[in-house]
C-alpha positions in Angstrom: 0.0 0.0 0.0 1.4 3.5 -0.9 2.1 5.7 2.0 0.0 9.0 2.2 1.2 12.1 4.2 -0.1 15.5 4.7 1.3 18.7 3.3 4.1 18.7 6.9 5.3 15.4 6.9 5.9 15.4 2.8 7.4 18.9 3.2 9.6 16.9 6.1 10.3 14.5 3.1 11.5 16.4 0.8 13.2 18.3 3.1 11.3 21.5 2.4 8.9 24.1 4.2 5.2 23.3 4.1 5.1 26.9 3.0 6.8 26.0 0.0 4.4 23.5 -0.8 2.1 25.5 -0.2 3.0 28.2 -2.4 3.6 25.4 -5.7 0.2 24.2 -5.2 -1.6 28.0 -5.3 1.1 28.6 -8.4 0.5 25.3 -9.9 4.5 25.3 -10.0 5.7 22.4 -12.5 7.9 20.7 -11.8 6.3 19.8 -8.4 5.2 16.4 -6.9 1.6 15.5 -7.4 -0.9 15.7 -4.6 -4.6 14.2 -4.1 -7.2 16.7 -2.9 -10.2 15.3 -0.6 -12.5 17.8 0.6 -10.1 20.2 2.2 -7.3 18.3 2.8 -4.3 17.5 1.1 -2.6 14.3 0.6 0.8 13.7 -1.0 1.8 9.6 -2.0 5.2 8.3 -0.8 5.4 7.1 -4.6 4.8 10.3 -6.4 7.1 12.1 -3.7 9.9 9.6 -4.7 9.4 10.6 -8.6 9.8 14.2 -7.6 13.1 13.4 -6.3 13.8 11.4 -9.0 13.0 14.1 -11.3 15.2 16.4 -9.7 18.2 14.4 -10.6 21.1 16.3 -12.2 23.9 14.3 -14.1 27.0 14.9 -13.9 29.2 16.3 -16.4 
């Protein structure tokens, strides 16, 4: 089962603010991680915060 966590503990993840967060979800920033809404809460998966961070990757040269 995939983990869920609320906007602190994924911001704890990431190793972010929940401002921040915050602030890419009212900008619609892209690249940011997914999230699901229900009602008025806000969910993010373990999964899609793991692709964020693998997204984020930067080879190299």
């Amino acid at each position: 089962m995939n983990e869920k966590y609320v906007t602190e503990d994924a911001a704890l993840y990431l190793g972010l603010k929940p401002g921040t967060l915050q602030i890419w979800r009212c900008l619609k920033r892209k690249p940011a991680p997914a999230y699901i809404k229900m009602g008025n809460r806000i969910y993010y998966l373990k999964s899609d915060l793991d692709a964020y961070i693998a997204s984020q990757r930067v080879e190299a040269v």
